[in-house]
N, C-alpha and C positions, 0 to 999 in steps of 0.2 A: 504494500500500500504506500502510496505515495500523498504527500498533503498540500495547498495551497494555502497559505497565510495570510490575511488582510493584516498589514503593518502601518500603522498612522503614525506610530512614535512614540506613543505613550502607552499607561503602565496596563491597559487592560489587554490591549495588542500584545506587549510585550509578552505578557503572561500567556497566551494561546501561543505565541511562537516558541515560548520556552516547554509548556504542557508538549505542544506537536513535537518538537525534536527529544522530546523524553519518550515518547509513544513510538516514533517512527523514526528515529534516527536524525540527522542534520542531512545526512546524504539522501535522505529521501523527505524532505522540505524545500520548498519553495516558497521564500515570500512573495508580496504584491503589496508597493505600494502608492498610492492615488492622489495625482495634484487633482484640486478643485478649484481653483484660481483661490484660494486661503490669500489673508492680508500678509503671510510670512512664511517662509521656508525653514524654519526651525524645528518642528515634527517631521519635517523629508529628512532631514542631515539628519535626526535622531533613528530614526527606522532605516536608515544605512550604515549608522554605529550598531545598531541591536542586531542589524544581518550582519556586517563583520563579526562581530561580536559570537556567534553559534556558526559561521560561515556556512550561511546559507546563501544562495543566489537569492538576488532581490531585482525583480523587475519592476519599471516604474512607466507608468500611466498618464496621461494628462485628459479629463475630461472635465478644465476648464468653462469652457465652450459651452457647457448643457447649459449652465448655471447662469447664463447669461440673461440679464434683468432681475433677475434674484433681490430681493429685499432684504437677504438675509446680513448681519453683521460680520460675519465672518469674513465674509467674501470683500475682495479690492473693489473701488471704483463705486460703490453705494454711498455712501459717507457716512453710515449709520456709527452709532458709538457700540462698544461692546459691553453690556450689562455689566456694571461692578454690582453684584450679589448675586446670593444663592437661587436657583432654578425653583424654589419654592414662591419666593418673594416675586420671582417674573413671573411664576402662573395665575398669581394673583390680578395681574394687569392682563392676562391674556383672553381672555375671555372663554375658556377651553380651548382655544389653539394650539400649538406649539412656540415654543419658544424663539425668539430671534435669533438664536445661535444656531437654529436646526436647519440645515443648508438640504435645498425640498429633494426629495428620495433617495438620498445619497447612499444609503445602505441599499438600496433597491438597484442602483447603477452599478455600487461597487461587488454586489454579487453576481450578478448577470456577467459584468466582465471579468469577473473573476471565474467564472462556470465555464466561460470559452478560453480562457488559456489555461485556468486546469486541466480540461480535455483537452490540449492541444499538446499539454507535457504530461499526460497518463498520469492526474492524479484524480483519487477515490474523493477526494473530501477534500471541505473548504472549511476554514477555520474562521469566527473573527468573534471578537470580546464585547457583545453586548451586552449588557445587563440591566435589572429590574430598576438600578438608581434611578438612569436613562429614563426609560418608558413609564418612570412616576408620573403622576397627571398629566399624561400627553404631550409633557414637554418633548420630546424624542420619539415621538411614533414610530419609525423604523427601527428600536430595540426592543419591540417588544416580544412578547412569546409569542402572540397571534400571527405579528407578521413574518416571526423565523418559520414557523410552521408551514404557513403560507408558502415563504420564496423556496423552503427547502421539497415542500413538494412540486411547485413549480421546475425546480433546476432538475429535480429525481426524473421528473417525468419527462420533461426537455431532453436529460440528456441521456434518453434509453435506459435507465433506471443504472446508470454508469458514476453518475455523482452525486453526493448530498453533502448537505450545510452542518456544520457541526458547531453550534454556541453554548458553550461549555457554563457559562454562566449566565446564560439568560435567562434563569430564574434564581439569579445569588444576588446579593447588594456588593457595593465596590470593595467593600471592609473584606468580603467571601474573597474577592478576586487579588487583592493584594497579599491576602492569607495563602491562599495557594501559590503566587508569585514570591513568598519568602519561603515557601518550600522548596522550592525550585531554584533557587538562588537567580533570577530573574535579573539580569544586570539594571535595575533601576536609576542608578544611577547616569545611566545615560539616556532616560526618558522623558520628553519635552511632553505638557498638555497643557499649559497653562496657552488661553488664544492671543493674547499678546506675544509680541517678536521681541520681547526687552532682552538688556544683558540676562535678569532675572526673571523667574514669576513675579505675575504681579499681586496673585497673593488674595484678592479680592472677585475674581471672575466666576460662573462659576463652578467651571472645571477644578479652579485653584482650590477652592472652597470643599469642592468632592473627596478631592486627591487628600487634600492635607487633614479631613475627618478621618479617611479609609484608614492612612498609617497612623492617624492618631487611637484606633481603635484596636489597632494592632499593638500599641502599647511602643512604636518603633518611631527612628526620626526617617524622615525620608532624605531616603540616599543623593536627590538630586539637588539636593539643597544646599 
């Protein structure tokens, strides 16, 4: 069996790329990892240290281009600002929608093209780190379990029942996912997620805000700090 890995850079990727080369070896991994036109290149450089890092091949993508008109914050050329606080306090403003940081289907784009070059380099299964934090109040709708279910029997059946989706924690919280990445000795120390491109986190976003509860629950400092 051979596996594809969705790599972003940070610690929930990291952790599916380090579970997959614990299952299936390094020599039979394959990362993937996805520009979206992001305001900064700091999670691409990190998800090329984490594939150095287990040396695994890392192929890299650009589908920019979808996301074009996008309201989203994330993304260049909107001018929106990026939420300083927690995903709870923005769903409060949202009206049930998702959140501003949710860049529209991107887990939906980054599987599809992940299902054609997994079949294109014979791998069984596709890896990627969504979890239940995520798809709390719909701030994240493509992490949820409804929709892993969904894409994973889509791609099964798509691809002659040759591949499927494997989200190893899409029903864990971030705390579950860091727990098993300090199993794993998970080199975290090389994992960017905060959406600011500063020399640091900013500490306030609120990925930053996720990240630094999860090793806080863990009882550990975070190695990238």
């Amino acid at each position: 069996m051979k596996a594809l890995v969705l790599c972003s850079g940070g610690i929930d990727s990291t952790t599916c790329l380090a579970l997959a080369v614990e299952q299936y070896g390094a020599e039979n991994v394959l990362a993937l990892s996805v520009s979206y036109g992001q305001k900064h290149d700091k999670e691409i450089r990190s998800a090329r240290a984490v594939a150095d890092y287990y040396g695994v091949p890392l192929r890299e993508l650009d589908l920019a281009a979808l996301f074009a008109g996008s309201s989203c914050t994330l993304l260049k050329g909107n001018g929106g600002e990026i939420p300083k606080e927690s995903y709870a306090e923005q769903l409060e403003k949202t009206d049930g929608k998702p959140v501003s940081t949710y860049v529209p289907f991107r887990n939906g784009l980054f599987l599809a093209s992940a299902a054609s070059i997994a079949l294109s380099n014979d791998c069984g299964v596709i890896y990627y780190g969504a979890h239940s934090d995520d798809a709390a109040g719909n701030a994240y709708p493509d992490c949820s379990d409804a929709f892993n279910k969904a894409m994973n029997d889509a791609v099964f059946i798509g691809s002659g029942e040759q591949l499927r989706i494997e989200a190893p924690f899409v029903g864990r919280h971030k705390a579950d996912v860091v727990a098993e990445g300090l199993r794993l000795k998970a080199p975290y120390h090389l994992t960017w997620s905060c959406y600011e491109g500063g020399d640091k986190p900013c500490g306030c976003c609120g990925t930053c805000i996720d990240r630094a509860a999860a090793f806080a629950a863990n009882g550990v400092a975070d190695p990238a700090l």
